[in-house]
N, C-alpha and C positions, 0 to 999 in steps of 0.2 A: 504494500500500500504506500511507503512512504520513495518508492521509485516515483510514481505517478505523483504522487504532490508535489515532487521536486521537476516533472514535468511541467505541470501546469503551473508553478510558481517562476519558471523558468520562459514560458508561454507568455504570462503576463506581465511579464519585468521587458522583456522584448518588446512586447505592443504597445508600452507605456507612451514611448515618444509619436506612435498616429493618436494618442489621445490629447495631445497636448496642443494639435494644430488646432485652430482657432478661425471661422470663417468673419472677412472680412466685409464690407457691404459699401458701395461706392454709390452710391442714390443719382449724383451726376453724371457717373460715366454708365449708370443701367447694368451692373454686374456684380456679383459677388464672388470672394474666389479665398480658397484656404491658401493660409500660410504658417509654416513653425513659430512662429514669432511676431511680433507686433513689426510690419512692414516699413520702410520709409520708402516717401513720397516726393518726388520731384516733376517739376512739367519738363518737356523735354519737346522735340523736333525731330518729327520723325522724316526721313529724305527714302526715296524711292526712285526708279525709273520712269513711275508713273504721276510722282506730283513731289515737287521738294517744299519743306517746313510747314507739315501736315500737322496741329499740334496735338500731343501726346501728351500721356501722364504714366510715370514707369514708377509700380510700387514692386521692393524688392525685401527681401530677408536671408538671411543664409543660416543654413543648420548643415552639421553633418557632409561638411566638404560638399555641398552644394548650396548653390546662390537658386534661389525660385524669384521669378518675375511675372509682374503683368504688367503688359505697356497695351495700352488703352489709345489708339487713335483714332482720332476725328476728322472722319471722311466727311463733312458737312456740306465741301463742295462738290462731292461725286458720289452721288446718291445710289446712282445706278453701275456704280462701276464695282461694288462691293468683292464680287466675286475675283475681277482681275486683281485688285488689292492685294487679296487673300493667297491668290497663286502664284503673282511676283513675288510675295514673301516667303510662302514655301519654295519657292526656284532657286531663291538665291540664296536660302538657309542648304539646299540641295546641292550648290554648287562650291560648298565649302568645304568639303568630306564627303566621305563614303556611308550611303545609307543601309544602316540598318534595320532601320523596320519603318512600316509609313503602315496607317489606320484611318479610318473615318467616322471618328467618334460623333454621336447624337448628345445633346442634350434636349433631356423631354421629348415626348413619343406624340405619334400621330400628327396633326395642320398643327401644331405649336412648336414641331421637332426645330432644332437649331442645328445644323451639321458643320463639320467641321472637319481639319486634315491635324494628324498629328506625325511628326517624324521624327524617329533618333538618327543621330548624322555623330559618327564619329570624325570627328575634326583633322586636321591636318596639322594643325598646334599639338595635340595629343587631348586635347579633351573630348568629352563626350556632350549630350546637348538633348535635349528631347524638348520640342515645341512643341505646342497646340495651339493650331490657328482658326479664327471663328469670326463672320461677320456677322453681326446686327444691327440693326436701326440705326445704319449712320457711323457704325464702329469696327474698327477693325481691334482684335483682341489676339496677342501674343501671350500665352501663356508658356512660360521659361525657365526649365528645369538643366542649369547649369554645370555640370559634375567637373567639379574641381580637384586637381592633384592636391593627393594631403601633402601637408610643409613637411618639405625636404623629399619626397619619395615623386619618380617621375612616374611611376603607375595610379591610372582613378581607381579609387576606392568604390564599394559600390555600397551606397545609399540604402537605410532602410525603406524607406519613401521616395518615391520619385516621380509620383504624379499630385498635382493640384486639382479638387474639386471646384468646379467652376459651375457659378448659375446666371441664367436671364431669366429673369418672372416674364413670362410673357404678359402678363398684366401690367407690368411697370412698377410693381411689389412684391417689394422683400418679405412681407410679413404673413 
């Protein structure tokens, strides 16, 4: 009996750090998105092939020899163009490294679904990199799971977490 309790004691000492992420709520930019830690926020400028100093807002945190991100941009003057957006930025996260895996994650099912591309790209620097990219009402959204070399060692470590829960209320509510 007492194998098994050191399993399950073992089980939840592990899991502690996905209980600890905390989802964040942006009422401005229409998205909610987890992160390890209380994020920092700066506006930023986002440049493209398809529209330069597009304005953005990049909230970030790092745990666990990765950096998480979400940069939120504001396609306001290309309303219809959301989709190219989306696939410029997946191109040229594509054109960086070598890909490892690419997905097409939903948020919420049925005429409310939100779709999206997600892709790990090992880098050419030696990192590794896993976006998810999603547009909505007007936004382009990078979500950015950054695997950074632990200090001193030139190999990634690999993360217990390495995806972000991400929301749009299609009602325009969080609650």
């Amino acid at each position: 009996m007492r194998p098994i309790a050191t399993i399950v004691l073992a089980l939840l000492v592990n899991a502690a750090p996905a209980f600890a992420w905390q989802e964040y709520v942006y009422l401005d930019q229409g998205v909610a998105i987890q992160f390890p830690a209380a994020p920092q926020a700066k506006k930023s400028a986002y440049d493209c092939t398809l529209a330069k100093g597009l304005p953005a807002m990049v909230y970030s945190a790092e745990d666990d020899h990765v950096r998480y991100s979400l940069t939120a941009i504001d396609l306001g003057k290309y309303p219809d163009r959301g989709a190219n957006f989306l696939n410029e930025a997946a191109f040229q996260l594509m054109q960086k490294g070598d890909v490892l895996f690419t997905d097409f994650p939903r948020v919420y099912q049925g005429e409310k679904a939100i779709y999206g591309v997600t892709l790990v790209v090992d880098r050419m620097d030696g990192t590794r990199v896993r976006d998810s990219l999603y547009y909505d009402k007007g936004h382009l959204y990078i979500a950015e799971a950054d695997v950074l070399p632990a200090r001193g060692d030139k190999d990634m470590t690999t993360p217990t977490r390495f995806d972000q829960t991400i929301r749009f209320p299609p009602d325009g509510r969080f609650d």
